[in-house]
PDB file of N, CA, C and O in Angstrom:
ATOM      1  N   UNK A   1       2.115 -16.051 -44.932  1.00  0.00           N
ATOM      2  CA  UNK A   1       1.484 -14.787 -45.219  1.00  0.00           C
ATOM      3  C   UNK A   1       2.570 -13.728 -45.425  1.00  0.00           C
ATOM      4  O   UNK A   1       3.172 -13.433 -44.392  1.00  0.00           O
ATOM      5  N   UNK A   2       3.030 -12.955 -46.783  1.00  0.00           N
ATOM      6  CA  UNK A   2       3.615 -12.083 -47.058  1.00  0.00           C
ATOM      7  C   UNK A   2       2.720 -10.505 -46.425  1.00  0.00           C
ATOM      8  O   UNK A   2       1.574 -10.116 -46.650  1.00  0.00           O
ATOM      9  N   UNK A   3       3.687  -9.976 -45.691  1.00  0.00           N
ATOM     10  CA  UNK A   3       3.652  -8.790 -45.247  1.00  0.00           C
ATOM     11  C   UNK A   3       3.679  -7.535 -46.131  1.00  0.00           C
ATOM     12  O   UNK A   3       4.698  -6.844 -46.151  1.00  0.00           O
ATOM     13  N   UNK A   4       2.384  -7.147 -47.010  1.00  0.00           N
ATOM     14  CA  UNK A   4       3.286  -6.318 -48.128  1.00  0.00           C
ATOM     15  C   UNK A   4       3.176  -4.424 -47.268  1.00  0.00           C
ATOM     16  O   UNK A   4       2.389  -4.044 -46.401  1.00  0.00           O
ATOM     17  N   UNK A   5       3.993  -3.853 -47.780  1.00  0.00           N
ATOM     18  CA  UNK A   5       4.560  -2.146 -47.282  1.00  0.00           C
ATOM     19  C   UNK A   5       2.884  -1.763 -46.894  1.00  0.00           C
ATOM     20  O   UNK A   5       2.642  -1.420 -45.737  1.00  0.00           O
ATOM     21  N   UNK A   6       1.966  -1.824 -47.719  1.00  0.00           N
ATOM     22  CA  UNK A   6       0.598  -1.066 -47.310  1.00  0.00           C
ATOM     23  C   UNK A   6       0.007  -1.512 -45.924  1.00  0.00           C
ATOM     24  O   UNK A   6      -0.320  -0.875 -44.922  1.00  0.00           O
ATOM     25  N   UNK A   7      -0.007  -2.972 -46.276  1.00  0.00           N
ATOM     26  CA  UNK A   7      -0.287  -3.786 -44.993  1.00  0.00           C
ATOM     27  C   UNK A   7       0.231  -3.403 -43.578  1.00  0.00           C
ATOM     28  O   UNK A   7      -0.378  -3.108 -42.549  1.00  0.00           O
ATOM     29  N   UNK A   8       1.647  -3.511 -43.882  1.00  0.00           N
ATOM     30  CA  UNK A   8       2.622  -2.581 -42.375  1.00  0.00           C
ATOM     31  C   UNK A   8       1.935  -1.463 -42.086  1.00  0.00           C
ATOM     32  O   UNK A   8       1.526  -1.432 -40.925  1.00  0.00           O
ATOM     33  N   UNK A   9       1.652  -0.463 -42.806  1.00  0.00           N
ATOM     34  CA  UNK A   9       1.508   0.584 -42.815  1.00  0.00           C
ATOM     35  C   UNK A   9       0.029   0.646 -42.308  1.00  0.00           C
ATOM     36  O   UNK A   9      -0.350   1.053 -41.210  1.00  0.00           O
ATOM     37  N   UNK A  10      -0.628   0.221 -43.202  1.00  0.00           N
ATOM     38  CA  UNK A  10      -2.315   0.261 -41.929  1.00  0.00           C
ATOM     39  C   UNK A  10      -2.353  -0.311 -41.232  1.00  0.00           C
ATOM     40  O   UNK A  10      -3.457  -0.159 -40.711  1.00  0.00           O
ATOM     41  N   UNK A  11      -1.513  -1.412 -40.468  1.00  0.00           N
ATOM     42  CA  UNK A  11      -1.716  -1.870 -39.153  1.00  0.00           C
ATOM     43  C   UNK A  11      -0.324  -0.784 -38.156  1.00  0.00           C
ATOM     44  O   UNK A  11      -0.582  -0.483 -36.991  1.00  0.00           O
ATOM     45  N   UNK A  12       0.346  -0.557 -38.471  1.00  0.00           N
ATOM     46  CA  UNK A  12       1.370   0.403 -37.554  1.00  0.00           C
ATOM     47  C   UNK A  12       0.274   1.564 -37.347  1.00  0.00           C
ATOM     48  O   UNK A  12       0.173   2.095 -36.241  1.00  0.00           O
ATOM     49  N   UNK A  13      -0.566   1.961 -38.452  1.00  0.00           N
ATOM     50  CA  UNK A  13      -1.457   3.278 -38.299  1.00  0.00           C
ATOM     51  C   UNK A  13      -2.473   3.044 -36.867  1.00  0.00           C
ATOM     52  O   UNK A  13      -2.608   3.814 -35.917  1.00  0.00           O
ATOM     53  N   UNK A  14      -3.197   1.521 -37.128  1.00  0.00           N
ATOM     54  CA  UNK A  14      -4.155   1.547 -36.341  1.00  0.00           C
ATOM     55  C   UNK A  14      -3.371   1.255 -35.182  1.00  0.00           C
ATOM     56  O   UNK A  14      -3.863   1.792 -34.190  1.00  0.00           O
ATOM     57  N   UNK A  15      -2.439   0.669 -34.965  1.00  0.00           N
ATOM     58  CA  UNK A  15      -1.706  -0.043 -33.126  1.00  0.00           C
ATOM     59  C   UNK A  15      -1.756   1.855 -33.063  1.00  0.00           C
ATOM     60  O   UNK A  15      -2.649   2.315 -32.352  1.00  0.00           O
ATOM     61  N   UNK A  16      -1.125   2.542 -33.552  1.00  0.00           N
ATOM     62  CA  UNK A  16      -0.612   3.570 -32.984  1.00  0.00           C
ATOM     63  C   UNK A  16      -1.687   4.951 -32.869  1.00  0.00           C
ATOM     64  O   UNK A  16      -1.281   6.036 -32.453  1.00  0.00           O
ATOM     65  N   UNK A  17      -3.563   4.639 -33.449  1.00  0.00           N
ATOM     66  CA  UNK A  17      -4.025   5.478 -32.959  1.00  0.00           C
ATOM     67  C   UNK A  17      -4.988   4.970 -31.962  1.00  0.00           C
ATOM     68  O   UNK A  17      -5.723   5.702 -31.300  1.00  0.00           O
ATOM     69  N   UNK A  18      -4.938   3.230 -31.858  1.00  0.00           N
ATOM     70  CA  UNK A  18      -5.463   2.942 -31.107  1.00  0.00           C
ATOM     71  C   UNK A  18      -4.898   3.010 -29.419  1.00  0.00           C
ATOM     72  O   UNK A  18      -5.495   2.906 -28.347  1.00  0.00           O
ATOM     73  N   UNK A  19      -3.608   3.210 -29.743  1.00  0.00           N
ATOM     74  CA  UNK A  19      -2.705   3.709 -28.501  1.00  0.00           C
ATOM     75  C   UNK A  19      -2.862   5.151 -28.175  1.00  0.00           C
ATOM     76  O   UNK A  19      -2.656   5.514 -27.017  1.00  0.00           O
ATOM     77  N   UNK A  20      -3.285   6.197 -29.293  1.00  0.00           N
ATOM     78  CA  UNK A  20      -3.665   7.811 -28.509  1.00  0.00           C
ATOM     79  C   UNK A  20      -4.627   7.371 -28.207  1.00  0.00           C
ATOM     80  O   UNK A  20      -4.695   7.576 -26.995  1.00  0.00           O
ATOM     81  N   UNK A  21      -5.962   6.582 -28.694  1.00  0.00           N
ATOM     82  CA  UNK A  21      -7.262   6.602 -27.947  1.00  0.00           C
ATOM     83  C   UNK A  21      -7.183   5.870 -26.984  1.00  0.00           C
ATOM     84  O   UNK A  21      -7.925   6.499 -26.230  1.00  0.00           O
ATOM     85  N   UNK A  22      -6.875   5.060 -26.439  1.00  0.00           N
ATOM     86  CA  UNK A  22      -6.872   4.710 -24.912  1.00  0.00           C
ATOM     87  C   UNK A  22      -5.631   5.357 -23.870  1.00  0.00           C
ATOM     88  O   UNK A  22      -5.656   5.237 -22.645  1.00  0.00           O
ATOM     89  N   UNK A  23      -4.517   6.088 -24.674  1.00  0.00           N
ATOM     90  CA  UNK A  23      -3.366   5.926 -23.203  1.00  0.00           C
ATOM     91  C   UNK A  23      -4.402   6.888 -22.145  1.00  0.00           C
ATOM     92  O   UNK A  23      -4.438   6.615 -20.945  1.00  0.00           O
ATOM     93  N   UNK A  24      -5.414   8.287 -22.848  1.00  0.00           N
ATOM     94  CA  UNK A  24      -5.388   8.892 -21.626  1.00  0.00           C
ATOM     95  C   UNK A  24      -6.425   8.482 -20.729  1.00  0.00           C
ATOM     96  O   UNK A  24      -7.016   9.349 -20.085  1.00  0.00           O
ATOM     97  N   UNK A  25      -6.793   6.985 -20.571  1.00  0.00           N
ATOM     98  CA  UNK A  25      -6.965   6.853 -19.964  1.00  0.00           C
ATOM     99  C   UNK A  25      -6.623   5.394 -18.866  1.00  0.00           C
ATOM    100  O   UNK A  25      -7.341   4.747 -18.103  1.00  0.00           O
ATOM    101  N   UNK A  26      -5.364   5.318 -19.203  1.00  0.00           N
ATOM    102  CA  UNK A  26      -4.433   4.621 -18.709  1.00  0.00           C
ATOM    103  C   UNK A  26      -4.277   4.837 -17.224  1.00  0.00           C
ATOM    104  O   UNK A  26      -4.899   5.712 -16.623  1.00  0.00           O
ATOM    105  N   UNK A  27      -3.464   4.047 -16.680  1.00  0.00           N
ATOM    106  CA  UNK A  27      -2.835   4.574 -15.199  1.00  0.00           C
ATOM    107  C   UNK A  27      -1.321   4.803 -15.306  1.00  0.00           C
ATOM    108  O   UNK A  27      -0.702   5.009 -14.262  1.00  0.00           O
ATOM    109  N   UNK A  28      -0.638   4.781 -16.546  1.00  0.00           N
ATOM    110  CA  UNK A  28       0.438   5.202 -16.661  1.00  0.00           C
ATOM    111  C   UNK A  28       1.591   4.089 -16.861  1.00  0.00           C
ATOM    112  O   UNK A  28       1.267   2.994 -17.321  1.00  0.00           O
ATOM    113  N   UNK A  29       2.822   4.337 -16.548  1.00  0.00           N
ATOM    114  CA  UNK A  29       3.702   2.877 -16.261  1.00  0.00           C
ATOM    115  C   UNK A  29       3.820   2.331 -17.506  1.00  0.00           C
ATOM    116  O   UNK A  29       3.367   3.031 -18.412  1.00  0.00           O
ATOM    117  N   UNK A  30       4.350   1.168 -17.842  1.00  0.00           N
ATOM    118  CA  UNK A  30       4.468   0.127 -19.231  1.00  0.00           C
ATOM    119  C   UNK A  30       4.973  -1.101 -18.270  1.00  0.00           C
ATOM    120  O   UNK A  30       5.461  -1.021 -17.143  1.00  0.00           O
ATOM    121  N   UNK A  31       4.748  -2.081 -18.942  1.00  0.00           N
ATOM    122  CA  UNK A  31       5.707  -3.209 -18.684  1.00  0.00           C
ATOM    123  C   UNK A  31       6.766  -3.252 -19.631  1.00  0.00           C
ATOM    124  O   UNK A  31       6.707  -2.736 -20.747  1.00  0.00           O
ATOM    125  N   UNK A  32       7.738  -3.880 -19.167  1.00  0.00           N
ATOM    126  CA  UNK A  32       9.022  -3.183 -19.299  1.00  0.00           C
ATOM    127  C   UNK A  32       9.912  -3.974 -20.295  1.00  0.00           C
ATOM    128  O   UNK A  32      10.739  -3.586 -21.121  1.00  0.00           O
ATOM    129  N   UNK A  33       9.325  -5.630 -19.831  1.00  0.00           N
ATOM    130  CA  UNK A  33       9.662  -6.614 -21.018  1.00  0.00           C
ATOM    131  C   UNK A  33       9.367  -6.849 -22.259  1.00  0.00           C
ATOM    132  O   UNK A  33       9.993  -7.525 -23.075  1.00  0.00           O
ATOM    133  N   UNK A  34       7.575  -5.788 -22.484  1.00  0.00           N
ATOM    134  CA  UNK A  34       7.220  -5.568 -23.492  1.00  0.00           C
ATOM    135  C   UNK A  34       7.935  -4.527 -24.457  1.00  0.00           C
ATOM    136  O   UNK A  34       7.745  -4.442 -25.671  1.00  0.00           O
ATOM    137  N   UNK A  35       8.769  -3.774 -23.712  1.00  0.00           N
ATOM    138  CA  UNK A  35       9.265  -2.011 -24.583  1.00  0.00           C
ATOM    139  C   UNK A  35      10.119  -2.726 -25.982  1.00  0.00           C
ATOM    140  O   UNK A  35      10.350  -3.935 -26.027  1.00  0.00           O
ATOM    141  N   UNK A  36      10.403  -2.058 -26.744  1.00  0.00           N
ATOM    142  CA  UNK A  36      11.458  -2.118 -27.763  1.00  0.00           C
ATOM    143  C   UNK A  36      12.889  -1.400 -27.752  1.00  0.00           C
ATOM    144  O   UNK A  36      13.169  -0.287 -27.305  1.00  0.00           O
ATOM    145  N   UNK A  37      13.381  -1.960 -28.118  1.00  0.00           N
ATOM    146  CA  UNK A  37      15.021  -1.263 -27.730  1.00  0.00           C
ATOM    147  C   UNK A  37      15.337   0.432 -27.764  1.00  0.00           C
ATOM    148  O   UNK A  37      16.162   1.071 -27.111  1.00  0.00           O
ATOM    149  N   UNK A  38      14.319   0.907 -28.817  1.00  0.00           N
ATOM    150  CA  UNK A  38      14.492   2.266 -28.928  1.00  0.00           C
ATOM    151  C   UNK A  38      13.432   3.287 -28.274  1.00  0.00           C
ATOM    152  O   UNK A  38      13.096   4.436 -28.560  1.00  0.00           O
ATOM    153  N   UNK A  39      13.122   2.544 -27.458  1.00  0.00           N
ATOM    154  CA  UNK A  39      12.128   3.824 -26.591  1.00  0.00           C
ATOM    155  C   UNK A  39      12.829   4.582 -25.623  1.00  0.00           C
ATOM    156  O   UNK A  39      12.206   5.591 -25.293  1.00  0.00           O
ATOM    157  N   UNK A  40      14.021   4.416 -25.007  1.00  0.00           N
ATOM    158  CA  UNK A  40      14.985   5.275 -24.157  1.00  0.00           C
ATOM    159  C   UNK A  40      14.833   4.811 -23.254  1.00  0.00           C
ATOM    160  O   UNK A  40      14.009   3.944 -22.963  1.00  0.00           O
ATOM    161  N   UNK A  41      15.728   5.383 -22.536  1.00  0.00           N
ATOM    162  CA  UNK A  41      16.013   5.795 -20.688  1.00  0.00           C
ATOM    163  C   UNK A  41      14.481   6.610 -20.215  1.00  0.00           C
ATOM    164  O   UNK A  41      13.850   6.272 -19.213  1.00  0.00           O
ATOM    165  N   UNK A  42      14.248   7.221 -20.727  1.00  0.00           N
ATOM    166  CA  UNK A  42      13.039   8.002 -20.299  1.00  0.00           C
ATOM    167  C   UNK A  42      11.536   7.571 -20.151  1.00  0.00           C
ATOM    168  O   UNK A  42      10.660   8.048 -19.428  1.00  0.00           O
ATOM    169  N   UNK A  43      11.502   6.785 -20.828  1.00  0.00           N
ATOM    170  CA  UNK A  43      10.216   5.735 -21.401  1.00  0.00           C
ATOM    171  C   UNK A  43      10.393   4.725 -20.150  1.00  0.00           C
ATOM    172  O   UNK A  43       9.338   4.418 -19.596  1.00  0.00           O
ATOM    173  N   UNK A  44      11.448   4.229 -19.689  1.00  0.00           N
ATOM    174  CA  UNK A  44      11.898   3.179 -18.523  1.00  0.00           C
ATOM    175  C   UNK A  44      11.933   3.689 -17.387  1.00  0.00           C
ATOM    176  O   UNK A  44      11.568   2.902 -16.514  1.00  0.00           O
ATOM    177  N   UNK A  45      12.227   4.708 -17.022  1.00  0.00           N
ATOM    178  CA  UNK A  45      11.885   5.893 -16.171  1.00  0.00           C
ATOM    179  C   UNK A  45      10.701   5.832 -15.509  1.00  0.00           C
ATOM    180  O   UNK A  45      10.356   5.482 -14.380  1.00  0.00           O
ATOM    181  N   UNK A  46       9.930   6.433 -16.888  1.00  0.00           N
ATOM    182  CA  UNK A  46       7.922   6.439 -16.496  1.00  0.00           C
ATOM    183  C   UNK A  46       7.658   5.370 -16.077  1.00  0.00           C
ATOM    184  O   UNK A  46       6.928   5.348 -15.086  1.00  0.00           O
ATOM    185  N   UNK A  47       8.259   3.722 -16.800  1.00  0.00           N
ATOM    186  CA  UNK A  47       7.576   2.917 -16.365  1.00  0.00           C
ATOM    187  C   UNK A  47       7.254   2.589 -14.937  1.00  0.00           C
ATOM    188  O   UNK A  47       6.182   2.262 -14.429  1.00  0.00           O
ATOM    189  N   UNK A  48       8.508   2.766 -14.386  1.00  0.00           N
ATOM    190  CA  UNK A  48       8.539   2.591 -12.879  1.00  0.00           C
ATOM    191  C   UNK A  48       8.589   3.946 -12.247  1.00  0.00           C
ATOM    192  O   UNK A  48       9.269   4.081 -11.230  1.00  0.00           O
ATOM    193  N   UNK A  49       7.990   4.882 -12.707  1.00  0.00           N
ATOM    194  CA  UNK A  49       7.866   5.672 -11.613  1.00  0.00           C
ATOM    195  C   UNK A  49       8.529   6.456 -10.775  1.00  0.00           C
ATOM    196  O   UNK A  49       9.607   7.020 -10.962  1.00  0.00           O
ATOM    197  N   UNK A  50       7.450   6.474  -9.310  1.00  0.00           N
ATOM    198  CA  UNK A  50       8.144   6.608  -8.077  1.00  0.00           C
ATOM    199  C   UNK A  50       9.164   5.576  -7.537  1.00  0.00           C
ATOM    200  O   UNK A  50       9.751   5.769  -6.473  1.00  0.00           O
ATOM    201  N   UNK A  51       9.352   4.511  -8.273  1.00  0.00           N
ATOM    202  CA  UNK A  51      10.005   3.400  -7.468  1.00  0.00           C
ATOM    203  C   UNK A  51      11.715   3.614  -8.234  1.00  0.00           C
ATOM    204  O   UNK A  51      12.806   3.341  -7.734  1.00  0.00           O
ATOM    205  N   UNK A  52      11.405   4.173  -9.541  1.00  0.00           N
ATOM    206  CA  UNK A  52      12.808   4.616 -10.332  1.00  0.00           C
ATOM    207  C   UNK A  52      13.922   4.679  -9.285  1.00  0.00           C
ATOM    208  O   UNK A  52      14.762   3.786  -9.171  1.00  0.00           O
ATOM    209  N   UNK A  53      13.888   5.742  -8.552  1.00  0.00           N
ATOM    210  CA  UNK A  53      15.069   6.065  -7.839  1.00  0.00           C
ATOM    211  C   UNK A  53      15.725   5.042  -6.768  1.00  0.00           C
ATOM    212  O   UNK A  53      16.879   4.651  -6.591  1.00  0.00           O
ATOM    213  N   UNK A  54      14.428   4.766  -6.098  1.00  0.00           N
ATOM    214  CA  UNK A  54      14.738   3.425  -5.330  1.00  0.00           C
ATOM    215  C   UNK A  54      15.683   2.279  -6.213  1.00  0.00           C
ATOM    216  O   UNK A  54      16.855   1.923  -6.091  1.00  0.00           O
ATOM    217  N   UNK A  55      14.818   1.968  -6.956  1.00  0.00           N
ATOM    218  CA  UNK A  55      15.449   0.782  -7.891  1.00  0.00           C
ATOM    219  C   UNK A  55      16.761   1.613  -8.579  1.00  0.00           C
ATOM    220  O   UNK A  55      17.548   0.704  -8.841  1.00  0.00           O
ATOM    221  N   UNK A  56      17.241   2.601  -8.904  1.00  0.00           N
ATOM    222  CA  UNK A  56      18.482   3.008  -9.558  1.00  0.00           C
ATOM    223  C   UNK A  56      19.620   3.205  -7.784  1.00  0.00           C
ATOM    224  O   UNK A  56      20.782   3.527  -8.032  1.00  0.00           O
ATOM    225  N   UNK A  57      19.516   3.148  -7.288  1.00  0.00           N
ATOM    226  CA  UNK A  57      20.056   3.387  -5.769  1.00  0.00           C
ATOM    227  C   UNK A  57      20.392   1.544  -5.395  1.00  0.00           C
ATOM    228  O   UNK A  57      21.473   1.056  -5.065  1.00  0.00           O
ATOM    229  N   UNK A  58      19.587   1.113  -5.512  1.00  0.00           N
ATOM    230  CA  UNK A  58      19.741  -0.854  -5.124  1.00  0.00           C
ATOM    231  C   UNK A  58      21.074  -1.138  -6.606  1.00  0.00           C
ATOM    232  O   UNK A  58      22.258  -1.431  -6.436  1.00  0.00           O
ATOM    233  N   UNK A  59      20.472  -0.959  -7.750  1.00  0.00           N
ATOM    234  CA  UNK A  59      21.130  -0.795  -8.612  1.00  0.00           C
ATOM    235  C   UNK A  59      22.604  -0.519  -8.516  1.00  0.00           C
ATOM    236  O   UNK A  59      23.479  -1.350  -8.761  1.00  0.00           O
ATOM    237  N   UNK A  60      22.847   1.015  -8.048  1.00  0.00           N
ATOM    238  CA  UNK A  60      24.782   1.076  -7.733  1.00  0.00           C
ATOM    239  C   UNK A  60      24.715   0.349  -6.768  1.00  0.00           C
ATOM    240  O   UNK A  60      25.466  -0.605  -6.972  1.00  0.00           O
ATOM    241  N   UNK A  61      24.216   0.267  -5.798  1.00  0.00           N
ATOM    242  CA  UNK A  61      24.909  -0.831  -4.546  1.00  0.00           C
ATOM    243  C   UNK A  61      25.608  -2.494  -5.439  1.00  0.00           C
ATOM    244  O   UNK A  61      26.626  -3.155  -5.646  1.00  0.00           O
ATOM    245  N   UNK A  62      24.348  -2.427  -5.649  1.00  0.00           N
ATOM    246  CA  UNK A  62      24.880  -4.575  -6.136  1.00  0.00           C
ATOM    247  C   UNK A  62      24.962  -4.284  -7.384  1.00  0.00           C
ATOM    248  O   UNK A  62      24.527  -5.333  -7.860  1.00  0.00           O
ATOM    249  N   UNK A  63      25.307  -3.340  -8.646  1.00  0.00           N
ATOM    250  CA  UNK A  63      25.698  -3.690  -9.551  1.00  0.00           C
ATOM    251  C   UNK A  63      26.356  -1.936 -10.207  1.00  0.00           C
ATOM    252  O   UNK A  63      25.879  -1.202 -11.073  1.00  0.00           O
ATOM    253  N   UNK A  64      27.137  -1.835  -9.659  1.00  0.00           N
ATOM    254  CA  UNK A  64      27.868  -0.146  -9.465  1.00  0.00           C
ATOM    255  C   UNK A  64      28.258  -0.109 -11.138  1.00  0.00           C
ATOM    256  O   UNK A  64      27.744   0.752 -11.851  1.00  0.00           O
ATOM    257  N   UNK A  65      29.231  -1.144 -11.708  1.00  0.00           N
ATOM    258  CA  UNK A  65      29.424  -0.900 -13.339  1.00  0.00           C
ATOM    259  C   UNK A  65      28.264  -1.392 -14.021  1.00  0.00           C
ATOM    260  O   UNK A  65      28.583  -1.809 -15.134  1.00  0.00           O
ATOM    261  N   UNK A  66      27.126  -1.496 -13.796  1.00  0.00           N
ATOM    262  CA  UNK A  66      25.844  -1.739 -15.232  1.00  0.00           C
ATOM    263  C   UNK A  66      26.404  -3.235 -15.986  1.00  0.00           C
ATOM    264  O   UNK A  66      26.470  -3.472 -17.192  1.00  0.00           O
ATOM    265  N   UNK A  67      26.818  -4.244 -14.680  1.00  0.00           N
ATOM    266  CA  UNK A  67      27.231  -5.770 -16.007  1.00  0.00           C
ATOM    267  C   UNK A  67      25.769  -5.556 -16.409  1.00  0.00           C
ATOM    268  O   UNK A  67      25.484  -5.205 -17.554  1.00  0.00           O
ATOM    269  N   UNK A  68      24.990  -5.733 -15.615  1.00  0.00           N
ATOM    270  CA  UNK A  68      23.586  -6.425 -16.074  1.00  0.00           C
ATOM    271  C   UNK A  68      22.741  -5.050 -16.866  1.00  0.00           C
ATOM    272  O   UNK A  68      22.010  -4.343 -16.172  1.00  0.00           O
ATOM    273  N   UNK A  69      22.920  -4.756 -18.366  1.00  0.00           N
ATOM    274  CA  UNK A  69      22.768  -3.348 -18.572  1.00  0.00           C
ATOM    275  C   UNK A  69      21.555  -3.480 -19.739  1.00  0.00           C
ATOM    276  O   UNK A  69      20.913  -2.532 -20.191  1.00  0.00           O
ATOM    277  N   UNK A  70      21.385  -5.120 -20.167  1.00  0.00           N
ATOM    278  CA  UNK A  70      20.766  -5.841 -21.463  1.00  0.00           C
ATOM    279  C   UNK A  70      19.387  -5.399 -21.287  1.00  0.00           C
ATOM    280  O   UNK A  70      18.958  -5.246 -20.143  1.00  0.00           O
ATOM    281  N   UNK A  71      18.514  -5.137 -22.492  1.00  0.00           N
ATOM    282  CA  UNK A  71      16.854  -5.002 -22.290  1.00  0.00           C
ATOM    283  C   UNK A  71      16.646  -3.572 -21.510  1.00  0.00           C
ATOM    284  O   UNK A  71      17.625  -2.836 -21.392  1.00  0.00           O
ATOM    285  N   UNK A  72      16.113  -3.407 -21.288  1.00  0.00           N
ATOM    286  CA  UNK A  72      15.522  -2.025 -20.246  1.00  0.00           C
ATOM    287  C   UNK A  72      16.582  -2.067 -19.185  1.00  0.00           C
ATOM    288  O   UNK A  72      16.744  -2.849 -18.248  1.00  0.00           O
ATOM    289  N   UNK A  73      17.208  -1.094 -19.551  1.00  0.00           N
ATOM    290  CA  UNK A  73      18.062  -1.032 -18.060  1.00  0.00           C
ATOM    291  C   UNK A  73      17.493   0.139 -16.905  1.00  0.00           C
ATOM    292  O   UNK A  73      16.776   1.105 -17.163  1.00  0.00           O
ATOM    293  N   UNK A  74      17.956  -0.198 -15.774  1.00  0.00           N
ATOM    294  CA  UNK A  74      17.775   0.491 -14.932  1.00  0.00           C
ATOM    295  C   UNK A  74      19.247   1.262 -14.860  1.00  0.00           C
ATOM    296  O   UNK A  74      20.120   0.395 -14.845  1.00  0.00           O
ATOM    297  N   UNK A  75      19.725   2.385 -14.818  1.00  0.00           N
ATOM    298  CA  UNK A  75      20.806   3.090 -14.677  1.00  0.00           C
ATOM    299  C   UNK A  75      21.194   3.070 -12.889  1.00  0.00           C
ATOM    300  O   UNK A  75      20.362   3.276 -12.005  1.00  0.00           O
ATOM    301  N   UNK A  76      22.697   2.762 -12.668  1.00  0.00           N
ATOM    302  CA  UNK A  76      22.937   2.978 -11.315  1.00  0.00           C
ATOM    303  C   UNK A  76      23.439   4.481 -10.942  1.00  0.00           C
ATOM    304  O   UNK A  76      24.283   5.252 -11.399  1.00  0.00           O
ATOM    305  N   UNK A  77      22.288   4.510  -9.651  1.00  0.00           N
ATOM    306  CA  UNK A  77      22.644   6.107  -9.107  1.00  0.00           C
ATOM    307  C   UNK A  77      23.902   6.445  -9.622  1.00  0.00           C
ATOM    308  O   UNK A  77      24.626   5.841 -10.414  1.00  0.00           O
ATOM    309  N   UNK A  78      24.041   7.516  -9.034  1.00  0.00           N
ATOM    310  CA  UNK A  78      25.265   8.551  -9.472  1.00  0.00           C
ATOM    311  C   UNK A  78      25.623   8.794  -7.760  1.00  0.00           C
ATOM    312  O   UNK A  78      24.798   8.999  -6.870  1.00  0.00           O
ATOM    313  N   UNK A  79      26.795   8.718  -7.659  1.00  0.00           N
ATOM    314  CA  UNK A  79      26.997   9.310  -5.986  1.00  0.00           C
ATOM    315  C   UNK A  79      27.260  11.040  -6.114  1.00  0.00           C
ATOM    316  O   UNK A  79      27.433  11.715  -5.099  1.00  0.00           O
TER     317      UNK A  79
END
């Protein structure tokens, strides 16, 4: 099945108003394995929340330079 430009285009239209009509009534968060590379630090943030800081704090302890930095990263605290 060839993908032609219109095709992309009315299905990117509908994922993305079918995503304003349900987020508000979401509980918030994302899963995290699902995101795409360009949604940010901020988008990874929301996902986790209240638990962000926790998890960026465990983070500098056992991994202070970011080896493990691939996919959604979690950023290590800042002292």
């Amino acid at each position: 099945m060839i993908l032609t430009r219109a095709k992309k285009e009315l299905i990117t239209n509908w994922a993305r108003s079918y995503w304003d009509a349900i987020h508000p009534y979401s509980a918030g968060g994302a899963y995290v394995n699902m995101m795409m590379d360009d949604e940010g630090q901020e988008r990874v943030r929301a996902s986790y929340r209240q638990n962000y800081e926790r998890l960026a704090q465990i983070k500098a302890k056992y991994d202070p330079d970011n080896f493990f930095h691939v996919n959604q990263n979690i950023m290590p605290a800042r002292a």
